[in-house]
BATI-8026 format. One line per 2 residues: number of its first residue (from 1); their letters; for each residue x, y, z negated of N, C-alpha, C, CB. Coordinates in steps of 0.001 Angstrom, whole numbers, plus 500000, padded with zeros to 6 digits. Glycine has a CB too. Example, Ala and Ser with C-alpha at 12.3 -4.5 7.8 and 13.67 -1.06 7.14 Angstrom:
BEGIN
1	AS	513190:494310:492200:512300:495500:492200:513200:496700:492200:511308:495527:490954 | 512850:497750:492920:513670:498940:492860:512900:500030:492130:514084:499402:494275
This chain:
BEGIN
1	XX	908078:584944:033608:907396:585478:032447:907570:586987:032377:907914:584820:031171 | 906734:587711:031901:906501:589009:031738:907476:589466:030544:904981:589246:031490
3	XX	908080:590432:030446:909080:590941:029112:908396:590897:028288:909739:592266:028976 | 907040:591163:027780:906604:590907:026192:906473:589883:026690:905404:591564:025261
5	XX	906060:588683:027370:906285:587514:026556:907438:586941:026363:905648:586638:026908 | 908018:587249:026792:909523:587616:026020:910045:587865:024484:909879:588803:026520
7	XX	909435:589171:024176:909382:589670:023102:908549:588598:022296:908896:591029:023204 | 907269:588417:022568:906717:587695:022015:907127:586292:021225:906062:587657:022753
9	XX	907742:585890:022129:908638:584397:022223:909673:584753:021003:909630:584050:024022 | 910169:584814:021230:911453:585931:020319:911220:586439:019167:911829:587276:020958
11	XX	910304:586233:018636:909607:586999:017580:908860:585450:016618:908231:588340:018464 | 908443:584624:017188:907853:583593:016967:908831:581984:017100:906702:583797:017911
13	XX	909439:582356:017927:910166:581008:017924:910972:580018:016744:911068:581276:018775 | 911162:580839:016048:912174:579919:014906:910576:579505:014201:913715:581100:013536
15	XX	909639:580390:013888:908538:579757:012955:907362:579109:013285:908075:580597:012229 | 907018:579356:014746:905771:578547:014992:905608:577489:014816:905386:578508:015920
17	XX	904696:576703:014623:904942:575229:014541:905209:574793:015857:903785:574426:013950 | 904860:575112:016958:904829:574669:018319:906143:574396:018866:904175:575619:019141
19	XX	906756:575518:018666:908548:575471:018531:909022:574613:017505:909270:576943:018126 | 908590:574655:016215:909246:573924:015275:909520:572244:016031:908227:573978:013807
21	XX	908297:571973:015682:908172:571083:015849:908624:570143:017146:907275:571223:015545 | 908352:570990:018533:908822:570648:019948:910289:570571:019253:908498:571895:021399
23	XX	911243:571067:019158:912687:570865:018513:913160:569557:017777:912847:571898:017499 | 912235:569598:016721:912640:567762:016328:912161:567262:017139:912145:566908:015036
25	XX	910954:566995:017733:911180:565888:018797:912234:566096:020009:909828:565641:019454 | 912677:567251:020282:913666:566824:021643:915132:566542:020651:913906:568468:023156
27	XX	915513:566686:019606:916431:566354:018855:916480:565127:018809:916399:566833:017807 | 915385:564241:018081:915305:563008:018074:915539:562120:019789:913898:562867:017352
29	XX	914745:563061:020928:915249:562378:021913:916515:562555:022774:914407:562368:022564 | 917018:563532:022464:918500:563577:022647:919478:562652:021568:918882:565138:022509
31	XX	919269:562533:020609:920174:561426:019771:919696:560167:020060:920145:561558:018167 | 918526:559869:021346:918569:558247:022252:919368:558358:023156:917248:557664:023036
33	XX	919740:559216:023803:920400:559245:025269:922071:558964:025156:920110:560884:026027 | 922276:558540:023544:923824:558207:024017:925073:559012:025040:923608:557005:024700
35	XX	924310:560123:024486:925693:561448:025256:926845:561187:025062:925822:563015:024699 | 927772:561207:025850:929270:561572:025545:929732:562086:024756:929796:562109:026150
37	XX	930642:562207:023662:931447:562862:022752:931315:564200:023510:932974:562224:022504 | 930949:565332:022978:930876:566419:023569:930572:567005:025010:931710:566678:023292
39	XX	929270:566615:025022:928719:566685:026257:929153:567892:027498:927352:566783:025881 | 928834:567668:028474:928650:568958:029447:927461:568818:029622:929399:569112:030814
41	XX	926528:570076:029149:924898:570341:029114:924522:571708:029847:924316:570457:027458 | 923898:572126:030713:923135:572987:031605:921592:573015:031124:923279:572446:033133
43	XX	921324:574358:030574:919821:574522:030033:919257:575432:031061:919658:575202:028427 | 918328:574674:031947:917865:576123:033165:916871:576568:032468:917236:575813:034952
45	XX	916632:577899:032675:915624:578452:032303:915290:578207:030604:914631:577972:033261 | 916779:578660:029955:917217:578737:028299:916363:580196:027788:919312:578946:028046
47	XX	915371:581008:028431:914514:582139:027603:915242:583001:027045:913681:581686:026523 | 914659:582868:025632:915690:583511:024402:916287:582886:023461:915151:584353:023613
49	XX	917094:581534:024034:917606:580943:023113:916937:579769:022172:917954:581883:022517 | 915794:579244:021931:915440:578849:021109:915751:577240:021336:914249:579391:020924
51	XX	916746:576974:021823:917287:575391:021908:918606:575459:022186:916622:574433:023044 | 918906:576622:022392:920704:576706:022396:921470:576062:021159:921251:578397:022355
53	XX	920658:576198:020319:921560:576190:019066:921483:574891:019085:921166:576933:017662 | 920619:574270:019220:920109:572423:018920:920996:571887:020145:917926:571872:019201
55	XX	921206:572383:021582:921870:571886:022623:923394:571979:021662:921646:572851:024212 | 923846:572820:021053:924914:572448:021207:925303:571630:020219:925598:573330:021403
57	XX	924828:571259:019376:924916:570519:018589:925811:569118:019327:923521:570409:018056 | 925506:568876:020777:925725:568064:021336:926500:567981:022633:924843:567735:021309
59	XX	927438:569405:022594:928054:569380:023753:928122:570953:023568:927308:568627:025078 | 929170:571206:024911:929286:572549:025460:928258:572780:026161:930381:572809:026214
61	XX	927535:573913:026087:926414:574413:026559:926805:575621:027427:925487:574719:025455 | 925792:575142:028726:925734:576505:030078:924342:576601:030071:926371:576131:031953
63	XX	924141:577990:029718:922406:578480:029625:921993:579416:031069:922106:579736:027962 | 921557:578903:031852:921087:579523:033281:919501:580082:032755:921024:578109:034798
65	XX	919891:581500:032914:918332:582283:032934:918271:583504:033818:917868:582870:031386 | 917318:584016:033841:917059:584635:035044:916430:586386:034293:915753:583486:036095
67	XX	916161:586105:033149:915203:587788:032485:917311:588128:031611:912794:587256:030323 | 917759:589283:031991:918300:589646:030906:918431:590200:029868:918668:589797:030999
69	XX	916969:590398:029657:916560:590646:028360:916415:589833:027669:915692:591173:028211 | 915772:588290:028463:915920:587050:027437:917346:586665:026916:915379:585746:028133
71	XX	918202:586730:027754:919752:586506:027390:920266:587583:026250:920732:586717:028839 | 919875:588577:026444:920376:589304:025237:919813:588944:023763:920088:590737:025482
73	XX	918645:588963:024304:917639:588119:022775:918434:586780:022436:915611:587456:023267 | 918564:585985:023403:919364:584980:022853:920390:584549:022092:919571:584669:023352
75	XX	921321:585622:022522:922838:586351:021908:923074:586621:020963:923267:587369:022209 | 921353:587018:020325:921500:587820:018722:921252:587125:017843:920657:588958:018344
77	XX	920475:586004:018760:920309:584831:017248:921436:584099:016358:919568:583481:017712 | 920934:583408:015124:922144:583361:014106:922466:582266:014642:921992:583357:012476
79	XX	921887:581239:015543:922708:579697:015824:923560:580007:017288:921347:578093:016106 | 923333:581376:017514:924141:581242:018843:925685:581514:018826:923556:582222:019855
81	XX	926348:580054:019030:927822:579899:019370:928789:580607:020316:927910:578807:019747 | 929519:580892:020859:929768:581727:021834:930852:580758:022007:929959:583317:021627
83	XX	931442:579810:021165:932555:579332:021890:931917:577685:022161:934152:579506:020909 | 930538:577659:021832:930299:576207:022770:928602:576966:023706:929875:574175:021255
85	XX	928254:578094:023532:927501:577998:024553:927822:579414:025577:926001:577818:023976 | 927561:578935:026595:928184:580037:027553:926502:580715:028628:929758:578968:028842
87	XX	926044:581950:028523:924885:582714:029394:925360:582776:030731:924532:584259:028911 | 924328:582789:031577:924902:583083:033416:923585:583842:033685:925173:581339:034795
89	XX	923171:585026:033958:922025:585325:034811:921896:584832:035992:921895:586485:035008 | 920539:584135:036404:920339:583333:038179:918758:582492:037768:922141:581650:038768
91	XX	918829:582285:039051:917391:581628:038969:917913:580489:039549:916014:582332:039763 | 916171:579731:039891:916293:578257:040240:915175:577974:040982:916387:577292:039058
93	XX	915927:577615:042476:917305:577202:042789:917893:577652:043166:917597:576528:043266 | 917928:579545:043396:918530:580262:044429:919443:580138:043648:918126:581559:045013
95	XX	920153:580557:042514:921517:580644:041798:922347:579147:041618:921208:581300:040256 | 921824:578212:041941:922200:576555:041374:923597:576314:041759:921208:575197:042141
97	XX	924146:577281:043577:925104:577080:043520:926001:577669:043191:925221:576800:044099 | 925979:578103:042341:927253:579090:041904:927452:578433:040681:926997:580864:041715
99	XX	926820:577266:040280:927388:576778:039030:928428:575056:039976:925624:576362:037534 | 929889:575607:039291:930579:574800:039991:930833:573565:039481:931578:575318:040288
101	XX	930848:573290:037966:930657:572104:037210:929155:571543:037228:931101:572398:035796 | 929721:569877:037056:928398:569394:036886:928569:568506:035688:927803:568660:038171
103	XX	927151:567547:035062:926506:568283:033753:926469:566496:033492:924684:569599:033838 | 926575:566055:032414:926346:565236:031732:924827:564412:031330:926901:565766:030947
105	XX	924094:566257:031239:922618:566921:030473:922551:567839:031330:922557:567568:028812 | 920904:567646:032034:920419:568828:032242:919107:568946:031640:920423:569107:033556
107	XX	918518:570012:031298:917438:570593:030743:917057:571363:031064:917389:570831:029899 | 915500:571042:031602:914714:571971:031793:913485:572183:030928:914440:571851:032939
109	XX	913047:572610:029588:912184:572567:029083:911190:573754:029085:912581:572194:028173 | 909833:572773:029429:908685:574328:030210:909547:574882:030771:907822:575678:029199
111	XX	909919:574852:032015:910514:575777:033309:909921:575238:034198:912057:575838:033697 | 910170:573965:034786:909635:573925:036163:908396:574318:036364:909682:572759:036685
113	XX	907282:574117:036041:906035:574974:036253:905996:576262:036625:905373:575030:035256 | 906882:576978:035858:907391:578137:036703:907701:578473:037986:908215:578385:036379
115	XX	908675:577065:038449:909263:577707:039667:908405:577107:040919:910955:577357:039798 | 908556:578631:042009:907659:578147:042893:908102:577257:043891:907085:579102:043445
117	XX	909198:576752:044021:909694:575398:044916:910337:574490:044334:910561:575623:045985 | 909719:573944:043651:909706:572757:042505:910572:571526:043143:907967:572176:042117
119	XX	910179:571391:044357:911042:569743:044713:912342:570579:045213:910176:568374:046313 | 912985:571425:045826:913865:572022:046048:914756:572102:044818:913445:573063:046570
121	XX	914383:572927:043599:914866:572706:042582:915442:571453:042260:914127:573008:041901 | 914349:570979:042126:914961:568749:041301:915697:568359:042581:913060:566882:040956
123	XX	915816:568590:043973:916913:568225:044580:918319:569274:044483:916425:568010:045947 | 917925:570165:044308:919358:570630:043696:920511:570723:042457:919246:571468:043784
125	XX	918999:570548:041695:919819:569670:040079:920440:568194:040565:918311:569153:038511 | 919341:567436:041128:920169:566208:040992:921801:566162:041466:919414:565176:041804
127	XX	922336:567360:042255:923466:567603:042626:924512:567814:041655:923359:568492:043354 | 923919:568224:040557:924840:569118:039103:925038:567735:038584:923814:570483:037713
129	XX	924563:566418:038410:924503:565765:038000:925836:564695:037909:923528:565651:038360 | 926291:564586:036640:927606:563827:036889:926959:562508:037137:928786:563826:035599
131	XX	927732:561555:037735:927288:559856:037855:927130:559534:036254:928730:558639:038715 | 925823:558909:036627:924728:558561:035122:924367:559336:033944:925219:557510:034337
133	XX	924512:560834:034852:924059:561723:033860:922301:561656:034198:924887:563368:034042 | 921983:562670:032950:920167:562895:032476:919849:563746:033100:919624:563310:031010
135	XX	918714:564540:033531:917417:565064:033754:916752:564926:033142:916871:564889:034519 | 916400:565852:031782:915700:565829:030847:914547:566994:030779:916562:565788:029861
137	XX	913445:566491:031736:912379:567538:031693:911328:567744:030561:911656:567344:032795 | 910713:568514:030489:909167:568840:029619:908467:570137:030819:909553:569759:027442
139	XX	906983:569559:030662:906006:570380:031683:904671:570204:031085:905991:569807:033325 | 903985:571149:031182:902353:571449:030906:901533:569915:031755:901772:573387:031894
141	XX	900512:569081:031334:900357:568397:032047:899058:568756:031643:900983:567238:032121 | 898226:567678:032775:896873:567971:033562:896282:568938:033918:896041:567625:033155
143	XX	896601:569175:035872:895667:570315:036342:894185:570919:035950:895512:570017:037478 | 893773:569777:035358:892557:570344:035099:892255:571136:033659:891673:569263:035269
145	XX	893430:571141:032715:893677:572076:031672:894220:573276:032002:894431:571581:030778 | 894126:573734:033317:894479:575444:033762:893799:576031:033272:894406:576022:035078
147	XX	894453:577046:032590:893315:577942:032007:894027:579423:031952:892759:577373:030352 | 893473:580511:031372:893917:582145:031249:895263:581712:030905:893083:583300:029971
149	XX	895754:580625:029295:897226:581117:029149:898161:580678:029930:897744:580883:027999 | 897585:579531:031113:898735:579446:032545:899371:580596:033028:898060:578983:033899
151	XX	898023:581781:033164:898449:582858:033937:899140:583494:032913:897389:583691:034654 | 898893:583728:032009:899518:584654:031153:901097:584712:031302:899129:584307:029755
153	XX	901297:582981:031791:902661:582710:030948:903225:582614:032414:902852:581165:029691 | 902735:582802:033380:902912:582584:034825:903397:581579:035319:903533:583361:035336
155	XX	902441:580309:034752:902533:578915:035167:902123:579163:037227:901073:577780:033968 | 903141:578259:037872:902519:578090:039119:901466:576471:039206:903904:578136:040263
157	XX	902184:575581:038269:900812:574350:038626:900937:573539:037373:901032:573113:040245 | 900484:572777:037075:900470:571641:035592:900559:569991:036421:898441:571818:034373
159	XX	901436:569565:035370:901440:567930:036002:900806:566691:035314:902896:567440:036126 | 900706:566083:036219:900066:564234:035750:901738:563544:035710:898653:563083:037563
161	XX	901268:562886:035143:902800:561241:035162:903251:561288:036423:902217:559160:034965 | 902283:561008:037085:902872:560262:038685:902653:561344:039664:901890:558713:039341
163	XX	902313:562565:039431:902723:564084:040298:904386:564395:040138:901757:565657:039480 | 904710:564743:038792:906143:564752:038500:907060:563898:038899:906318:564730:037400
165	XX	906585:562080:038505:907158:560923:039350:907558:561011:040504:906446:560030:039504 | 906581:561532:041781:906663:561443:043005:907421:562265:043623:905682:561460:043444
167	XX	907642:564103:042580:908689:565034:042936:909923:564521:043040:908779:566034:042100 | 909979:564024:041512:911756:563477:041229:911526:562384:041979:912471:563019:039458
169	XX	911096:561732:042858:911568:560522:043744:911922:561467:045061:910229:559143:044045 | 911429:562468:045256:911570:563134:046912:912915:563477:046722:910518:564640:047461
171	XX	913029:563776:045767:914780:564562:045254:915603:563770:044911:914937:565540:043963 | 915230:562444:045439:916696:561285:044813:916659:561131:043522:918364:561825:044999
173	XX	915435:561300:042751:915641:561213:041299:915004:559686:040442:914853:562632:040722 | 915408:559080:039922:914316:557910:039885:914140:557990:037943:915118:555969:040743
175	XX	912735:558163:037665:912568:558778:036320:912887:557549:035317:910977:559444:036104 | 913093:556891:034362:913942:556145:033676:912588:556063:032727:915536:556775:033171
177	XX	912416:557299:032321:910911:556799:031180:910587:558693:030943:911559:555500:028905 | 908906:558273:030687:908278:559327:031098:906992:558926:030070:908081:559457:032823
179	XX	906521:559958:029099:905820:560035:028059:904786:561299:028173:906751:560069:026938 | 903466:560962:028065:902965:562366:027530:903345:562622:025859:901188:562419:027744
181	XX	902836:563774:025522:903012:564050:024235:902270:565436:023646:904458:564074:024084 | 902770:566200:022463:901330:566714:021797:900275:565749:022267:900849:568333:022290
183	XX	899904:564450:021959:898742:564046:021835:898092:564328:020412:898787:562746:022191 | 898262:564163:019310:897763:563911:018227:896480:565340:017988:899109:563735:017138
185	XX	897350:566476:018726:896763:567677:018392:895610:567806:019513:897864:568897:018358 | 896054:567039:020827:895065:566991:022011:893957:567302:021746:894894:565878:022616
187	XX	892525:566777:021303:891986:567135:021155:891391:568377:020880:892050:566631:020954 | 891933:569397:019921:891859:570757:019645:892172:571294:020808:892656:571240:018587
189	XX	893238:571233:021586:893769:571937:022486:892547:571930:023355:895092:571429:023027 | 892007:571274:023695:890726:570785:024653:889859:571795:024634:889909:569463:024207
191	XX	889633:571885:023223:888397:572799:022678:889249:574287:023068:887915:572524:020631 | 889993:574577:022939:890390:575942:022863:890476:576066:024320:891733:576308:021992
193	XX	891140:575289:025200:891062:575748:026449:889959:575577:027508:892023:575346:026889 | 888716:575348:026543:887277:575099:027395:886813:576810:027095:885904:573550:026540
195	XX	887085:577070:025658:886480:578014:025469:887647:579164:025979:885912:577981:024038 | 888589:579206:026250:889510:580159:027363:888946:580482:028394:890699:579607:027925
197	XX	888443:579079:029422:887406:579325:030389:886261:579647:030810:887316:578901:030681 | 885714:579769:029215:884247:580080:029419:884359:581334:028820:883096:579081:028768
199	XX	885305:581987:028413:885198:583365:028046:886001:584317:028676:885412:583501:026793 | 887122:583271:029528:888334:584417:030872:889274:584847:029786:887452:586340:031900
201	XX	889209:584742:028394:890057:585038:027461:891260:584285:027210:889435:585083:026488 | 892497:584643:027102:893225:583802:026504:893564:583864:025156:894138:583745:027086
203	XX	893880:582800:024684:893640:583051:022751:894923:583082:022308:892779:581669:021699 | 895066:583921:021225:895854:584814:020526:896843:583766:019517:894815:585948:019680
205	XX	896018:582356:019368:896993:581340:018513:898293:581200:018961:896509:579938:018476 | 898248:580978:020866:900066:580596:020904:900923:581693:020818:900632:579895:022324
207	XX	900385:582826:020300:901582:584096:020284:901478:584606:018812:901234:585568:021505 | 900747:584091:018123:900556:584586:016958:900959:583325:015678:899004:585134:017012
209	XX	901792:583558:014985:902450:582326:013858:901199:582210:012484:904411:583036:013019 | 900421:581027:012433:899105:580895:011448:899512:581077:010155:898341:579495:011480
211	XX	898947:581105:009492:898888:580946:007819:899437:579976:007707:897623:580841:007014 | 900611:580096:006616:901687:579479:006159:901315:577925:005990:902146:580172:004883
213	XX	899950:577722:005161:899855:575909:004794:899181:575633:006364:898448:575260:003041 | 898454:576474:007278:897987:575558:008741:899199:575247:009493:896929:576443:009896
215	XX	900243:576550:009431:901422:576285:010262:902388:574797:009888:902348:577664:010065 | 902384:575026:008248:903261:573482:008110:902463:572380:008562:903696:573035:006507
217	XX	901186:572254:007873:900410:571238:008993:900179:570674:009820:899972:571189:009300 | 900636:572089:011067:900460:571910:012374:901701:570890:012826:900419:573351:013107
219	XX	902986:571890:012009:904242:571711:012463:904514:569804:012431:905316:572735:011371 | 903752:569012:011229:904198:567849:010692:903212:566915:011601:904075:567765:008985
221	XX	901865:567262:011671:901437:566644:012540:901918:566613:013905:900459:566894:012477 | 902409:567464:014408:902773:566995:016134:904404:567133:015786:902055:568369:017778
223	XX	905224:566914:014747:906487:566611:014843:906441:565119:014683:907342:567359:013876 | 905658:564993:013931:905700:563300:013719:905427:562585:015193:904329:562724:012513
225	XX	904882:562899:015993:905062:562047:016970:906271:561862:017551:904328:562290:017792 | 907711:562271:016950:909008:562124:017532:909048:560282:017195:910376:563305:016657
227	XX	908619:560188:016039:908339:558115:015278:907843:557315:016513:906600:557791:013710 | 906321:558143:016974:905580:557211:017707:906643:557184:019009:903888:557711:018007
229	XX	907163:558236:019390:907584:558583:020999:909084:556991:021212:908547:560996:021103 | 909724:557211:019745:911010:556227:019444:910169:554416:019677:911745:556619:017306
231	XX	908785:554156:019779:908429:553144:019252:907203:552894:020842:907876:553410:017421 | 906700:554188:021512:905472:554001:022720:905637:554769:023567:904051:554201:022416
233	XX	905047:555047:024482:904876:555513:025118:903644:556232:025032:905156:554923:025789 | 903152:557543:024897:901637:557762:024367:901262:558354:025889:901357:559024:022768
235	XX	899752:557916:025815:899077:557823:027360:898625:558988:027344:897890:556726:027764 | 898343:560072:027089:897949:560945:027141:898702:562430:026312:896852:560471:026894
237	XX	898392:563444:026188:898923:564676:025706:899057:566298:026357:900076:564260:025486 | 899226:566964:025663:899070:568485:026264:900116:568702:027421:899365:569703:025033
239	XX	901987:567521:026868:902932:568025:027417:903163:566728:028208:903992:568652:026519 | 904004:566948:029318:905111:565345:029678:906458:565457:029082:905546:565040:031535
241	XX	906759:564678:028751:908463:564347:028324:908876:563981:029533:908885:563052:027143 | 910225:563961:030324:910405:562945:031376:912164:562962:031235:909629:563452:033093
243	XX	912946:561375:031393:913899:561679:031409:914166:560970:033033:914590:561337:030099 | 915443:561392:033698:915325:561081:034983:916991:561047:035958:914207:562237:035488
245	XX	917714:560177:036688:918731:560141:036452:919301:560005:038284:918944:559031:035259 | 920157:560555:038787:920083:560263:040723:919680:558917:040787:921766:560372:041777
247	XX	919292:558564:041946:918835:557314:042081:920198:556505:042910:917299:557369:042917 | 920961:555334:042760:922165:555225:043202:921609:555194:044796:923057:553919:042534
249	XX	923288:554956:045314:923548:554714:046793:923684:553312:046824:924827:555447:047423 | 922508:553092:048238:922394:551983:048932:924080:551252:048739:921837:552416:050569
251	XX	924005:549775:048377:925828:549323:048353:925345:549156:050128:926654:547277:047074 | 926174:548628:050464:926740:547966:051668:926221:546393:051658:928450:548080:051639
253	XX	924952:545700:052647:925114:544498:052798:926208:543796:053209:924389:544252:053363 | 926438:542292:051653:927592:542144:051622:927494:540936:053049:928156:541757:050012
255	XX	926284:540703:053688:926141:539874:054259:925360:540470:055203:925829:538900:053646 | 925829:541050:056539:925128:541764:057262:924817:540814:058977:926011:543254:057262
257	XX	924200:541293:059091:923589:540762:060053:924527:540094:061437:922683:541840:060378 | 925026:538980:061895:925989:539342:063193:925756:539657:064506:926700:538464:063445
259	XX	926441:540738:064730:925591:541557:066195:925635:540286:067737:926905:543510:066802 | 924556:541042:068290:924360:540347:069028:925720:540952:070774:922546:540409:068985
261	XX	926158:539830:070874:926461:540579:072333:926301:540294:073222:927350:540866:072702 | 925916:541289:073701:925123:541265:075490:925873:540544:076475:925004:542876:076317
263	X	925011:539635:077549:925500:538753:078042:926037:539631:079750:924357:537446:077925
């Protein structure tokens, strides 16, 4: 991402509805995952903070980012802990090994789209991964919703269900359950990113916080799908949810074959 969108981010995050709302739902789906009494959690690609504060709610937090300007932005906010969340500048996956603990929780929310060697990455997380720990992704889904604010935001690709599926299987990952979401709002989004393409414009709504009664609106309509997400699976949506966990090791046939010997 570019430093104003940085700034941008940073400026908008506690009030947009988009943020608001994305927050209770990953709240609600982190209080399914049955974490450990004080988790060990790794946030790659943590921005400026705007889930630090909610991660720790649930553990000691390690925030891997790569802008240090986003890390400083992060630092200044009022939920940021210093004695349960800890900053590292690095990217992903070139920096992955220098983190020597591994993680209970990992999180990547909107990052991987970013990075340009995507299955490299999810095979190197799955490494951070304690036995029966999470992989808790979110990603832009359907290629065919590319539009100006991909570039803006310097998306490298958008995913389907079973594009993401097939990554985390190359990487030893086997996905556990996997949801689209922003559906409810889907529709609109449609319209705005037809007319992105037919004008090369990108529109000024996701950086700009609406009028106070559209924003609560916005915020309640696509928070409420945290109810439906606890109860379906919804087939469609702007985003994927995905949670995803190593896939075990082959046991040992307990009944193996008896060799043959040569006469």
């Amino acid at each position: 991402m570019s430093p104003n969108a940085y700034s941008e981010m940073a400026k908008i995050q506690d009030q947009h509805w988009w943020f608001v709302a994305r927050r209770k739902i990953l709240h609600h789906e982190l209080t399914r995952l049955n974490l450990p009494t004080d988790a060990s959690i790794l946030e790659v690609g943590s921005g400026t903070g705007a889930n630090l504060g909610l991660l720790s709610e649930f553990g000691q937090v390690t925030a891997l980012e790569m802008s240090a300007k986003a890390i400083a932005l992060a630092r200044e906010r009022a939920d940021f802990d210093a004695s349960r969340i800890t900053t590292q500048q690095g990217c992903c996956p070139e920096d992955l090994d220098n983190l020597s603990a591994q993680f209970d929780l990992i999180c990547l929310f909107d990052v991987l789209e970013h990075i340009e060697d995507d299955a490299l990455s999810l095979s190197r997380l799955k490494t951070l991964l304690k036995p029966g720990g999470t992989l808790m992704l979110t990603v832009p889904a359907y290629a065919w919703m590319w539009g100006p604010h991909d570039v803006h935001l310097h998306h490298k690709r958008r995913y389907s269900k079973a594009r993401l599926a097939a990554g985390c299987a190359l990487a030893g990952l086997s996905v556990k359950r996997a949801s689209y979401f922003n559906t409810l709002l889907f529709p609109l989004a449609v319209v705005a990113r037809l007319v992105e393409r037919l004008t090369g414009h990108k529109s000024s709504a996701a950086s700009q916080i609406p009028q106070h009664t559209l924003n609560a609106f916005l915020t309640s309509i696509f928070s409420f799908e945290r109810i439906l997400l606890s109860r379906m699976t919804l087939p469609f949506g702007l985003s994927l949810l995905a949670m995803a966990q190593a896939k075990p090791l082959n046991p040992p046939d307990p009944h193996p074959a008896p060799e043959t010997v040569p006469r």
